[in-house]
N, C-alpha and C positions, 0 to 999 in steps of 0.2 A: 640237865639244863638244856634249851632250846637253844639254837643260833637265830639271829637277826638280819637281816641280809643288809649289807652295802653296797647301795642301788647304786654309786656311783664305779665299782668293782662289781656289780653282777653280773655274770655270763648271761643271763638270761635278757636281763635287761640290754646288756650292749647287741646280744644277738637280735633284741625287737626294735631296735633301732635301723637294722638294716633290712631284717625279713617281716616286721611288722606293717611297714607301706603296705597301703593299698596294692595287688596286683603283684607281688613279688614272689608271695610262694606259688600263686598260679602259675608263674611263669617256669616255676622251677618243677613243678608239677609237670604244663605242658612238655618243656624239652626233654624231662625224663620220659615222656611217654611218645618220642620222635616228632613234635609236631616242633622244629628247631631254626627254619626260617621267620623272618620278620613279618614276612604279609599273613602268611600261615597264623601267626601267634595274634595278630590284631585283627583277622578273621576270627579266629576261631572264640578267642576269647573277651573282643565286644570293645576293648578299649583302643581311646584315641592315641592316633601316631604319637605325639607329643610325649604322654605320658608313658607309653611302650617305652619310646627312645629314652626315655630318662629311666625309666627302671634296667630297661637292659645296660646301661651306660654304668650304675651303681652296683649292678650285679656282676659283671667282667671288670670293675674296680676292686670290687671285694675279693673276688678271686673265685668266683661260686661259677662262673662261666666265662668259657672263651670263644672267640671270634674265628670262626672257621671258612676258609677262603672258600666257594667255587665256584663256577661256572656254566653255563649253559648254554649249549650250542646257539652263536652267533649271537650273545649276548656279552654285556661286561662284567667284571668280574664281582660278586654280593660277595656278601657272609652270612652265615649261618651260624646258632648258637649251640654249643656243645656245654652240659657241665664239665666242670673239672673233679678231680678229687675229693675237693673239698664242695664243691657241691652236691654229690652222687653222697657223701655222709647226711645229707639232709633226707635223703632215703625216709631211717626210723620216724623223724618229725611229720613227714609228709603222711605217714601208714597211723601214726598215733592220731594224728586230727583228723582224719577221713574216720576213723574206728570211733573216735568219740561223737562227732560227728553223726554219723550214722545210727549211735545209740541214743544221742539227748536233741536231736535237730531233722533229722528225715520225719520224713511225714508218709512213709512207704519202707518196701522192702530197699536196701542198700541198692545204690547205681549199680555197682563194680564192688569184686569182690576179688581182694588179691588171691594167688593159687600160685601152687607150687608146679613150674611144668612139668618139672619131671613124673610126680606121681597125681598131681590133679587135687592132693590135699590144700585146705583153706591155710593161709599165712596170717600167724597173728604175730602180734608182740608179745613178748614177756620178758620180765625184770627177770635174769640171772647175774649171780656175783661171779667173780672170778674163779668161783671151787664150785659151779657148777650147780648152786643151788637156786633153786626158782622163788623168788624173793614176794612178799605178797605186801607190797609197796602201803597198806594204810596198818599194818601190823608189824612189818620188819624188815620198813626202810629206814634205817638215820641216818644223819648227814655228821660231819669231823670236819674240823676245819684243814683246810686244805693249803697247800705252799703258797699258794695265791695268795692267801690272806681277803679272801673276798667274802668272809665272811667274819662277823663277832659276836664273842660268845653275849647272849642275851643278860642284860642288863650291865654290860660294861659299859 
């Protein structure tokens, strides 16, 4: 029997409520890739003060980044945005939609291609379970209902 999801308890759905905005995972893109000042992030990436300030506002509420004091000689004191924890796990999400991305929406060879530094091998994703097995997600992925209760079984 299939499960059903309840949008109102869906992980997925309350997660595109906050990284679904316009402009939210770009941002989390840029600061993972050091670009972590304010003028930096609305140079680089096209959008107005306003709307910057209110995504960065939403995103240091959520807890996905924080406010990093510093200063510059003979200047006052800014911040700068750092992920946190819980944002640096947005990591996988950000490498999944750049891959998908890159297969069903480039129109060219890929911008940017993640690489491992240490040996210069390409980084991909792949679904493993917990005992180490490489999982081939449209064949032997299921889903169980979980503590959460965020899901029900189909046709209850």
């Amino acid at each position: 029997m299939g499960v059903v999801i309840d949008n109102d308890r869906c992980s997925i759905a309350r997660a595109l409520v906050l990284l679904g905005e316009r402009w939210s995972l770009q941002i989390v893109r840029d600061i993972s890739n050091g670009v972590r000042r304010f003028e930096e992030l609305r140079d680089h990436l096209g959008v107005a003060r306003n709307v910057l300030s209110n995504r960065l506002s939403s995103l240091v509420e959520a807890g996905l980044l924080e406010r990093v004091p510093y200063r510059e000689a003979g200047s006052r004191q800014r911040f700068e945005y750092a992920l946190t924890p819980s944002g640096r796990e947005l990591w996988p999400v950000l490498m999944a939609l750049m891959a998908w991305g890159d297969r069903h929406l480039a129109d060219g060879p890929p911008p940017v291609e993640p690489e491992h530094v240490g040996c210069g091998g390409k980084v991909s994703l792949v679904p493993v379970c917990e005992h180490g097995h490489v999982v081939e997600p449209a064949r032997e992925l299921g889903l169980r209902l979980g503590a959460g209760r965020a899901w029900g079984a189909a046709g209850a």
